[in-house]
C-alpha positions in Angstrom: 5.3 22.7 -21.4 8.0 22.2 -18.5 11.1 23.3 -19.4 14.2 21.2 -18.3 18.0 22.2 -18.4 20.5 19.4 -18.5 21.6 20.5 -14.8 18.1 19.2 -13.7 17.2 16.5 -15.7 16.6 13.4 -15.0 17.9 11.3 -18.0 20.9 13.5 -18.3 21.7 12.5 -15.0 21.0 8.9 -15.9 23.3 9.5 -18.6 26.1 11.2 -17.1 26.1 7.7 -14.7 24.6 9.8 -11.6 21.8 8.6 -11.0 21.0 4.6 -11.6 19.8 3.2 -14.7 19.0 -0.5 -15.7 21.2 -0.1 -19.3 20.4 -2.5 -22.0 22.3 -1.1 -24.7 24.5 2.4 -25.4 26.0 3.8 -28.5 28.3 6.8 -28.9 25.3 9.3 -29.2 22.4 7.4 -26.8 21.5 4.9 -24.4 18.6 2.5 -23.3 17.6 1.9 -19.9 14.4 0.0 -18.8 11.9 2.0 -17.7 11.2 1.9 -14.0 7.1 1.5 -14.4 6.9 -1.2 -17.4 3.8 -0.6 -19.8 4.6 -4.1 -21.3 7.3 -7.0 -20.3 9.6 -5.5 -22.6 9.7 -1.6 -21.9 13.0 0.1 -22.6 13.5 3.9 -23.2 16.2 5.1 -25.8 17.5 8.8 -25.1 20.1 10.7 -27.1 22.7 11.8 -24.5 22.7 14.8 -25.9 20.0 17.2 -24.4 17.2 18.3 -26.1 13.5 18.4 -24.7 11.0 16.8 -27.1 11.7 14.6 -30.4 10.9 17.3 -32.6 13.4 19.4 -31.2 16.2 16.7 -31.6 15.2 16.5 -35.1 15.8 20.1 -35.7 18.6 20.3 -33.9 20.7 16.7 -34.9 19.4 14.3 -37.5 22.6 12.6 -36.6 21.7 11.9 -32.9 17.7 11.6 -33.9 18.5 8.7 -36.2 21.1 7.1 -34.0 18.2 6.7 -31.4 16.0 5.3 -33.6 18.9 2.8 -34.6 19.5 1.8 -31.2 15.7 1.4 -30.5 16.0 -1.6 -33.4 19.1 -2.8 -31.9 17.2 -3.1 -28.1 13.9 -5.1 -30.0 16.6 -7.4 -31.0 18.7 -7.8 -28.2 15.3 -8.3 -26.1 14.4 -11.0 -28.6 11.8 -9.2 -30.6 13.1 -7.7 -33.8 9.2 -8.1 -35.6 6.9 -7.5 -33.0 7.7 -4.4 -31.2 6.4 -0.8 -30.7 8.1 2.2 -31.0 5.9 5.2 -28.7 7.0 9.2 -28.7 5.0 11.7 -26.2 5.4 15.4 -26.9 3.7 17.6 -24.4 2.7 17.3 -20.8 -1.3 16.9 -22.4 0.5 14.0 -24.8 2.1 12.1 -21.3 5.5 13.2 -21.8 6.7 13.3 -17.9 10.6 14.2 -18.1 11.5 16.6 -21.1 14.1 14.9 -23.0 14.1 13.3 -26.3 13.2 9.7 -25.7 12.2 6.7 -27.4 9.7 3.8 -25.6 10.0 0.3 -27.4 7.2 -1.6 -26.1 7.2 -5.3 -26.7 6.1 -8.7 -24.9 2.0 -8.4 -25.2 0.2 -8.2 -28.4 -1.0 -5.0 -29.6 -3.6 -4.3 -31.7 -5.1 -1.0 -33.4 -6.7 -0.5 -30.3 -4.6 -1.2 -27.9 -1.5 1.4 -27.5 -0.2 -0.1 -24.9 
């Protein structure tokens, strides 16, 4: 797995306000930005501004700031205008898709999904 320090990663910088970011909604402990290559209509990522590099590792580190992403995640599906029909994807692992290594949230939403269909 590639390992990322907050110094060189790209959703801290997004975060800290240094690099661009299309924000949809923000809390005290994350923040939701569309995603730059949409999967669906509705494709917003949810990162805890805190750094850590996979889900699992939030977990262990803050329930606090794992829960408040998954709060804010609800929050976006309703602000986007779909609270009942939205999906929530996590990749851990470069051989999962996981591309930058920080905690994040995708809420998918906008096409129907099916068992088959992921995305």
């Amino acid at each position: 797995m590639t390992s990322q320090t907050s110094s060189d990663c790209l959703f801290c910088k997004i975060v800290a306000g240094e690099i661009p970011g299309d924000r949809v909604a923000e809390s005290e402990r994350s923040i939701a930005f569309r995603d730059i290559k949409p999967a669906a209509p509705v494709h917003v990522l949810v990162v805890p501004r805190r750094h850590e590099p996979t889900v699992g590792a939030l977990a262990a580190a803050s329930d606090v700031d794992l829960a408040d992403v998954f709060r804010l995640a609800a929050q976006v599906a309703d602000q986007e205008g779909v609270p009942d029909a939205y999906r929530m994807i996590v990749n851990t692992g470069s051989a999962a898709g996981q591309t930058v290594f920080h905690a994040h949230v995708h809420v998918l939403a906008g096409v129907a999904f099916t068992e088959g269909r992921m995305v």
